[in-house]
C-alpha positions as CSV (number, residue, x, y, z in Angstrom):
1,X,-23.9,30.6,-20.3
2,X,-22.3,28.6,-17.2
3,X,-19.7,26.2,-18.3
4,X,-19.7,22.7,-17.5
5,X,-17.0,21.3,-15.6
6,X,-15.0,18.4,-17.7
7,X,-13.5,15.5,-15.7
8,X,-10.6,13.0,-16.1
9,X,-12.5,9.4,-16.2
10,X,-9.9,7.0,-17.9
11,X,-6.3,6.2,-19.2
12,X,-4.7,5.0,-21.4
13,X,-1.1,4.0,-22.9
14,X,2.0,3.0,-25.1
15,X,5.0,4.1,-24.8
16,X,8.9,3.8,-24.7
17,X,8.4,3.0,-21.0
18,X,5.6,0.1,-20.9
19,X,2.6,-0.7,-23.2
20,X,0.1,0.2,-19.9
21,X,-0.7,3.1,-17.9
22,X,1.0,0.8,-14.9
23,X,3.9,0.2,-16.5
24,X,4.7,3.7,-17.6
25,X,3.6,5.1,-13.9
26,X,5.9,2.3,-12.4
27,X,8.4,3.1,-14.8
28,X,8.6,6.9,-14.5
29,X,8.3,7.1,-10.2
30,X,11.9,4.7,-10.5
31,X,13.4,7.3,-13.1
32,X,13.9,4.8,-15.9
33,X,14.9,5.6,-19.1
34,X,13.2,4.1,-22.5
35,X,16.2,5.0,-24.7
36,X,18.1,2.5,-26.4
37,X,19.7,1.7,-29.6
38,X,17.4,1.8,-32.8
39,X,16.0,-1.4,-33.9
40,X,13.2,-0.6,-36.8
41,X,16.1,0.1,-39.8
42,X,19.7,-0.2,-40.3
43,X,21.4,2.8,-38.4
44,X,24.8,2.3,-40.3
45,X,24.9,5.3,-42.1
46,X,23.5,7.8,-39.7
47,X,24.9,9.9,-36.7
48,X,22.2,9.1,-34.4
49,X,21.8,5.7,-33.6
50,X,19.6,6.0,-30.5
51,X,15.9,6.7,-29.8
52,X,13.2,5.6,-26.9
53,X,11.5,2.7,-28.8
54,X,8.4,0.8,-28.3
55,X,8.9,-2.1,-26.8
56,X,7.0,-5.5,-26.7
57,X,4.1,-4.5,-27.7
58,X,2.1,-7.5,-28.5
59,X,-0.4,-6.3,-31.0
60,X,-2.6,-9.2,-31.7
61,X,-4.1,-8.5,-28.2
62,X,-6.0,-5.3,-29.7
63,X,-6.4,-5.3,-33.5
64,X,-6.9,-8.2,-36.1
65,X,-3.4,-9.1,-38.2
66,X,-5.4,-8.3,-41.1
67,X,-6.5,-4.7,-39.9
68,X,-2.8,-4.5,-38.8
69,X,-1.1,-4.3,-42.1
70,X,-3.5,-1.4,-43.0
71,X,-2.9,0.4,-40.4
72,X,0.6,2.6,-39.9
73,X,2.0,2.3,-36.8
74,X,0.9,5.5,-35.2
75,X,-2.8,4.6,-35.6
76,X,-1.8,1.0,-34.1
77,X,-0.5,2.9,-31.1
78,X,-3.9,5.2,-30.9
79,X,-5.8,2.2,-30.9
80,X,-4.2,0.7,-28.5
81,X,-4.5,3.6,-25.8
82,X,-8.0,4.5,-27.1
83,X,-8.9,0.7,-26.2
84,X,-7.2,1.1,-22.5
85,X,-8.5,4.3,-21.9
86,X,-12.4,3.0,-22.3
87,X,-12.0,-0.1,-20.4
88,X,-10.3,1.9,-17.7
89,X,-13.4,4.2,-18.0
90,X,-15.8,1.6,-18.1
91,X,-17.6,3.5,-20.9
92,X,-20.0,1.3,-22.4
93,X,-21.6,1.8,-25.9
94,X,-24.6,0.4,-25.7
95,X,-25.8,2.0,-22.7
96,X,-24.8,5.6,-24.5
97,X,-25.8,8.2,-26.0
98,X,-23.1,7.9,-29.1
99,X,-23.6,11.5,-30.7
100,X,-22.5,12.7,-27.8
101,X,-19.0,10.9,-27.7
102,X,-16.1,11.8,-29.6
103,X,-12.9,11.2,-30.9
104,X,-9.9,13.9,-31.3
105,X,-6.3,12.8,-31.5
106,X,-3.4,15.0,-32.2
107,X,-0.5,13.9,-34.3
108,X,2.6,16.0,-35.4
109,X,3.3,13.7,-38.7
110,X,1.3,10.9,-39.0
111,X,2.1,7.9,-41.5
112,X,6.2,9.0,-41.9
113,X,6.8,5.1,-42.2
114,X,3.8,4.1,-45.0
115,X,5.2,7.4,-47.1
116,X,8.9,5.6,-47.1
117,X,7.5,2.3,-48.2
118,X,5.8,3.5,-50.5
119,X,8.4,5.6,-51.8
120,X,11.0,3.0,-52.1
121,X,8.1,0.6,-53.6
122,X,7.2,2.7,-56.6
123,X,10.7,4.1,-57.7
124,X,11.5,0.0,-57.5
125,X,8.1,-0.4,-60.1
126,X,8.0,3.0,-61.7
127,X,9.3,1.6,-64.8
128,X,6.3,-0.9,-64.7
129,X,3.9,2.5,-64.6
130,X,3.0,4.2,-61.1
131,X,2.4,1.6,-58.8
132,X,0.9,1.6,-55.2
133,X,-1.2,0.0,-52.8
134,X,-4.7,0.6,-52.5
135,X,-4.6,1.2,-48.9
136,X,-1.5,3.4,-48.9
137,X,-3.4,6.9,-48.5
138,X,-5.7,5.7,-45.7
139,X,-2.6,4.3,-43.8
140,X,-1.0,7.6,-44.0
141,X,-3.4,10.5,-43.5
142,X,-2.7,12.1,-40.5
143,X,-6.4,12.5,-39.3
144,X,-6.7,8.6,-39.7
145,X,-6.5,7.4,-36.2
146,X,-9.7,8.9,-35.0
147,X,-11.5,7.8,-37.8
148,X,-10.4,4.4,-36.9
149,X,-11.3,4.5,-33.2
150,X,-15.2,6.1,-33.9
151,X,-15.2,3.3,-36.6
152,X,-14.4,0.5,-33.9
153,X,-17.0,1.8,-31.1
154,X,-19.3,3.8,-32.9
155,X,-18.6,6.9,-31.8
156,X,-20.2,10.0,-33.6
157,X,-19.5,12.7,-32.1
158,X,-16.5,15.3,-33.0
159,X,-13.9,13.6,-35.3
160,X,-10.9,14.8,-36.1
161,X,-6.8,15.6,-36.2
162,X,-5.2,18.3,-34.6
163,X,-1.4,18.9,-35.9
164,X,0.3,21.5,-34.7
165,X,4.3,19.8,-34.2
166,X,5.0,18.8,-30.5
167,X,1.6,21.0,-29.1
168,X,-0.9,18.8,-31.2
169,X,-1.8,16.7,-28.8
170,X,-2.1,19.3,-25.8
171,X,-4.6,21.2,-28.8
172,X,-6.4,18.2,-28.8
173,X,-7.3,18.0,-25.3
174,X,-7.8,21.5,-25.3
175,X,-10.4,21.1,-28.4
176,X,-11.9,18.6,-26.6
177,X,-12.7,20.2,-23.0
178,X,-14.1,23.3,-25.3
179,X,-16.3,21.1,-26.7
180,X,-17.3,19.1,-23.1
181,X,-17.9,22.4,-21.2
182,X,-19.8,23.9,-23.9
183,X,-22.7,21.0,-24.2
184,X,-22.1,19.5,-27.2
185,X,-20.8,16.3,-26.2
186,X,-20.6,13.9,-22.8
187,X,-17.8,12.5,-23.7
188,X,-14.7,12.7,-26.1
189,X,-11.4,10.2,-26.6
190,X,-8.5,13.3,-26.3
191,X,-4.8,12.1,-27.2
192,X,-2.2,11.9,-29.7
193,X,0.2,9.4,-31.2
194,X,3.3,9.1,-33.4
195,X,5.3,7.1,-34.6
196,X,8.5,8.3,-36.6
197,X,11.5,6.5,-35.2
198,X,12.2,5.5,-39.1
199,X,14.8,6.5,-41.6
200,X,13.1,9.9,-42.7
201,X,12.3,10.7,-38.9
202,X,15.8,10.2,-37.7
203,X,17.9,11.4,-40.9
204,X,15.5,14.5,-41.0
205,X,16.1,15.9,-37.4
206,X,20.0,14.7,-37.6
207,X,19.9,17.4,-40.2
208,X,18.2,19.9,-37.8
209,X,20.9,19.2,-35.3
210,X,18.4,18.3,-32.9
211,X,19.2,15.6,-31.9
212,X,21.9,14.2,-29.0
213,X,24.6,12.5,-30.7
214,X,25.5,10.4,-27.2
215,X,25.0,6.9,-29.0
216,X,27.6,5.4,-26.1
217,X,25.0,6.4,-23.4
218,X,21.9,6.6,-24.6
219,X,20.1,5.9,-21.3
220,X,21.5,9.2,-20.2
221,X,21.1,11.4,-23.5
222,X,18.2,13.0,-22.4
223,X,19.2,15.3,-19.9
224,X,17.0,18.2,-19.9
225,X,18.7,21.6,-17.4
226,X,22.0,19.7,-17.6
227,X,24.7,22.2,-19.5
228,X,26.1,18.8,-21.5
229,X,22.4,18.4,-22.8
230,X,23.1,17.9,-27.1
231,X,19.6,17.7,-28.2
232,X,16.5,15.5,-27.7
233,X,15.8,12.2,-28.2
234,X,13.3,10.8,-30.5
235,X,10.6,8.8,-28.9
236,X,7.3,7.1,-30.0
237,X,4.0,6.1,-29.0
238,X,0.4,7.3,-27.4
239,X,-1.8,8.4,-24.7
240,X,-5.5,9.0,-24.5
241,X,-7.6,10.5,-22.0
242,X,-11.3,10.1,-21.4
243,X,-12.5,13.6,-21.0
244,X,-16.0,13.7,-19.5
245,X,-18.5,16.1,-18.7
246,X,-18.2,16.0,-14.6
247,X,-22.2,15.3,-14.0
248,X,-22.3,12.7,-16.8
249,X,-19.1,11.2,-15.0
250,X,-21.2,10.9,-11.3
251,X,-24.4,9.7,-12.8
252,X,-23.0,6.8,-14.6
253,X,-20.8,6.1,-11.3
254,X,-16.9,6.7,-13.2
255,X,-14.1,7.0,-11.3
256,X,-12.5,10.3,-11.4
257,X,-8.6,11.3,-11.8
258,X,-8.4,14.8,-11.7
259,X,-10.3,17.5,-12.7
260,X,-9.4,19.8,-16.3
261,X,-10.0,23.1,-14.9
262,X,-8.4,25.4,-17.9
263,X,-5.8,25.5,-20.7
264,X,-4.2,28.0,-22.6
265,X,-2.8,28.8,-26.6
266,X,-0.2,30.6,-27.6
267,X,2.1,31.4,-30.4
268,X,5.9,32.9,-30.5
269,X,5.4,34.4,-33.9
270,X,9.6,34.6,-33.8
271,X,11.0,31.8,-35.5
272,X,9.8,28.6,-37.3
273,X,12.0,25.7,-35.3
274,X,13.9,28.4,-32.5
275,X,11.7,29.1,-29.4
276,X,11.4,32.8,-28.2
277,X,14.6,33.7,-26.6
278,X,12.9,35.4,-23.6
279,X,9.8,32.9,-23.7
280,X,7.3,35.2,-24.3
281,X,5.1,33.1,-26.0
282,X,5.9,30.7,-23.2
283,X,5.0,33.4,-20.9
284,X,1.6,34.4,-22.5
285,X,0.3,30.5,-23.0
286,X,0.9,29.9,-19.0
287,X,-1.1,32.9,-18.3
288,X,-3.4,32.0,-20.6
289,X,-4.0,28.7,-18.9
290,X,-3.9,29.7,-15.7
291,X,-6.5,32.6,-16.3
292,X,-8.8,30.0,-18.2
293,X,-8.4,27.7,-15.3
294,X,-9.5,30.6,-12.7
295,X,-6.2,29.8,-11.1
296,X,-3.3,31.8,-9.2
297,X,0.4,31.0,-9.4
298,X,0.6,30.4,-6.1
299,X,-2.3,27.7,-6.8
300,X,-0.1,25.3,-8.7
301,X,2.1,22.7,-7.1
302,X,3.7,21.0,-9.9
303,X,4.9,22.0,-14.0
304,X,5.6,19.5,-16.0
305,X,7.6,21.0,-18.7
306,X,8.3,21.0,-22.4
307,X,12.0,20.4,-21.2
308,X,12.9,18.8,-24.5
309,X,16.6,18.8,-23.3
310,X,17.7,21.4,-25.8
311,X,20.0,24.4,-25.5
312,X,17.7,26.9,-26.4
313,X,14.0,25.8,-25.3
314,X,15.4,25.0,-21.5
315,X,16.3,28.4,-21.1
316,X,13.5,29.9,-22.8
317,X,10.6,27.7,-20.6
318,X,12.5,28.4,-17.4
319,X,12.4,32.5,-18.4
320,X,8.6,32.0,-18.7
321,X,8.0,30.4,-15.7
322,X,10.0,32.6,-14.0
323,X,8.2,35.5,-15.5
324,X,4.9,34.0,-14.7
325,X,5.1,32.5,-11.2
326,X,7.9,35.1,-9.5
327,X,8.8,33.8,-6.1
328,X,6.2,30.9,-6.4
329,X,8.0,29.3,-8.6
330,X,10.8,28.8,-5.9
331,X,8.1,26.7,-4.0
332,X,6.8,24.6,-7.7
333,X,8.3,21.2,-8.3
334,X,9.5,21.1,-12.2
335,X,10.1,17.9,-13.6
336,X,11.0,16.9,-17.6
337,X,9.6,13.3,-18.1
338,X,11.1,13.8,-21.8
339,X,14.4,13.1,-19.5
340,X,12.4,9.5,-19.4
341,X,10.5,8.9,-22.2
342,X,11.8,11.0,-24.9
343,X,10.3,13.5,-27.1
344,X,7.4,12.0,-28.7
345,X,6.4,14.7,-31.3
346,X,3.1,14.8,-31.5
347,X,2.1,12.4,-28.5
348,X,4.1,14.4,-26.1
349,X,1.5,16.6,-24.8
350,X,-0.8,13.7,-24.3
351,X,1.6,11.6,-22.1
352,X,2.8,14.1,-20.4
353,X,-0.8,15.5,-19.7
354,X,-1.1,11.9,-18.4
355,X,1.8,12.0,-16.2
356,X,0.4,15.3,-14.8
357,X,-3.2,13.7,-13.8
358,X,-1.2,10.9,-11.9
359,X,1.2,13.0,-10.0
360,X,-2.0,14.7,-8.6
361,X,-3.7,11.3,-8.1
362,X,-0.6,9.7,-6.3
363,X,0.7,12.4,-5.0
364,X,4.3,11.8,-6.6
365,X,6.6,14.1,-8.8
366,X,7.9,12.1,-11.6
367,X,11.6,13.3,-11.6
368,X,13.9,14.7,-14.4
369,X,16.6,12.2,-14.7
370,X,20.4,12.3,-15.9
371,X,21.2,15.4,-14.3
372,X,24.8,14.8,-13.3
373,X,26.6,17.5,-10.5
374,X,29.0,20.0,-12.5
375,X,26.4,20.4,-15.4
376,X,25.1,23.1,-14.1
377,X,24.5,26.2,-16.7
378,X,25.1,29.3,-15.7
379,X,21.9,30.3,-17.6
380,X,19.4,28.3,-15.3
381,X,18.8,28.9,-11.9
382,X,19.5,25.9,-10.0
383,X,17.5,27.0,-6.9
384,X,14.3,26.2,-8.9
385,X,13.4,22.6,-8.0
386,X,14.0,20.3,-10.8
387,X,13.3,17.5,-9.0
388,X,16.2,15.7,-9.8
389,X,16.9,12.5,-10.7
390,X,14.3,10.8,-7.7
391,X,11.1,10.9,-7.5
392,X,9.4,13.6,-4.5
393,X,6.4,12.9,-2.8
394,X,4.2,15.6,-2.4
395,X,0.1,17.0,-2.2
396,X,-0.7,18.5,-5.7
397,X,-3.1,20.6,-5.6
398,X,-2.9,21.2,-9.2
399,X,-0.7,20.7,-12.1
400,X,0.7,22.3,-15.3
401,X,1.4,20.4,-18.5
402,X,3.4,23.0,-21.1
403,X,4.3,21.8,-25.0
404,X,5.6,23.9,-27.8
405,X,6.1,22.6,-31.2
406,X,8.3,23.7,-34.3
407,X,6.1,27.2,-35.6
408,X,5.9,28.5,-32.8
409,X,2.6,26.6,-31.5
410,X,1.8,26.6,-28.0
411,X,-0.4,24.6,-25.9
412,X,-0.6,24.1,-21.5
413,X,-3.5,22.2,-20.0
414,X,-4.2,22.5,-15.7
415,X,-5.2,20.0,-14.3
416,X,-6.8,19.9,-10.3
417,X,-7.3,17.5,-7.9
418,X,-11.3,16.5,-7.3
419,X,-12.0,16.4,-3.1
């Protein structure tokens, strides 16, 4: 059976560094940082008081006030980018075939902020009997946000959640293309969303020690290949791509981003929150990827990686590139856009996989920001281009988008540019 070929076709975003696809883009090629002090609840009591907020997000432009309050926040953010994405793609409803379109959005959580409220509501009522609002379960099911979006366009195809910690929405977009290449649909919504800069979110990965404690600078927390980096910093938010069978794409007349030429699973099977120390399962999802893709190492121009700003997961990516690209990776461009945006969970893969299709389009490496001189850990090598701290123009031929998640869970998408 010969595989169809699955195109980019339309974008979509919210995020710590703009609530469009411009904004972010704009955002990201001036090395800006979306980390700031925490606004949604009182950060008195906790050690970390910073995280990479949404911002400004004026709501009322894309959902109904009364479909907002029975919504949780990471399904307001899908929404949002699901919306974007389609009118960027010009998809229009009417004119298709709607078995054939889908919806599958990855999210590592999923209602974190609906569970607290609802917590903190019925221990304040328990006394009165167990109390709780009707829509409290369909606010905080993780597989909620796609339902919503087929809901608002009709869409019928595949419909569902993919959780697998910071990989789900990589899995997501690699369910998706499986499903593109393979016939059974034209078209399918791939992304992921999250929203879990709350209480539980913050107080729970404090606990972890995972996050960076640098509440004087938080700007410059996120300092992924730096040896001061102290941990990551939360983010929040969502990106969907319109994947699209590549011959459904021409005939309607779609604009193209980039091609999705192969991606790759993995797991570590080592530890459930510690990465491999040697990135083996690092090593096998690139290869993975790469031999899905029909690709060489020496055919890839940019990574943009996991780089969560961690002690551990730094070293162990780098070892797997290293292992898997040899002397190429000497002539790669690396870049962390987590350095920018934060760590977004479940989202990351999506955003980042977004980042990845515009670097080939605009043939510009985001950079990885706060890398300061005299950081350097004698555990990385520094000859490897992290393309610090400024953005480098350069032809991508094709591009690597890596993200692990707590488990062991790995996911990398390629993407190529279309001549």
């Amino acid at each position: 059976m010969e595989l169809k070929r699955v195109v980019v076709t339309g974008l979509g975003a919210v995020t710590p560094l703009g609530n469009t696809v411009p904004q972010v883009w704009d955002s990201i090629i001036k090395g800006q940082s979306g980390a700031g002090m925490i606004t949604r609840f009182d950060t008195t009591n906790f050690k970390v008081k910073i995280a990479c907020e949404v911002k400004n997000l004026d709501i009322a432009q894309y959902i109904d006030r009364k479909d907002v309050s029975r919504m949780d926040l990471y399904t307001q953010y899908a929404m949002v980018a699901a919306q974007q994405a389609v009118e960027d793609a010009k998809i229009e409803p009417e004119n298709e075939d709607l078995d054939k379109i889908g919806v599958i959005f990855g999210v590592g959580i999923g209602g974190l902020k609906t569970m607290e409220d609802e917590m903190r509501y019925y221990v304040e009522t328990s006394e009165y009997g167990p109390r709780f609002n009707p829509f409290f379960i369909p606010k905080m099911i993780a597989d909620i946000a796609p339902g919503r979006i087929s809901i608002k366009y009709g869409f019928r195809g595949p419909n569902f959640t993919t959780t697998s910690a910071c990989a789900s929405s990589t899995n997501a977009i690699v369910d998706a293309f499986n499903y593109i290449r393979l016939g059974k649909s034209n078209i399918i919504l791939a992304g992921g969303s999250e929203a879990t800069v709350t209480e539980a979110g913050i107080g729970g990965f404090i606990s972890m020690h995972a996050l960076s404690m640098r509440n004087d600078s938080p700007e410059t927390a996120s300092r992924p290949f730096s040896k001061s980096r102290d941990g990551f910093v939360l983010g929040e938010g969502a990106a969907c791509l319109i994947l699209e069978e590549y011959e459904h794409a021409k005939a309607r007349g779609a604009q193209i981003y980039a091609e999705l030429a192969g991606g790759g699973l993995s797991a570590d099977a080592y530890h459930l929150t510690a990465p491999h120390p040697d990135g083996l399962g690092a090593s096998l999802v690139i290869r993975n990827a790469l031999e899905d893709a029909h690709l060489k190492p020496e055919d890839i121009d940019y990574i943009n990686v996991h780089g969560t700003s961690t002690p551990l997961g730094d070293i162990a990516e780098l070892k797997a590139v290293q292992n898997i690209f040899g002397e190429q990776a000497y002539k790669l461009n690396i870049s962390s856009t987590k350095s920018m945006t934060g760590h977004l969970l479940g989202a990351a893969g999506a955003v980042e996989a977004m980042l990845s299709i515009l670097a080939i389009k605009n043939g510009i490496v985001p950079p990885t920001i706060n890398f300061a001189e005299g950081d350097e850990d004698e555990n990385i090598d520094y000859k490897l281009n992290f393309t610090f701290n400024k953005a480098q123009k350069r032809e991508i031929r094709a591009a690597l988008s890596n993200t692990f998640g707590f488990g062991g869970h790995n996911a990398s998408v390629i993407f190529k540019r279309v001549d």
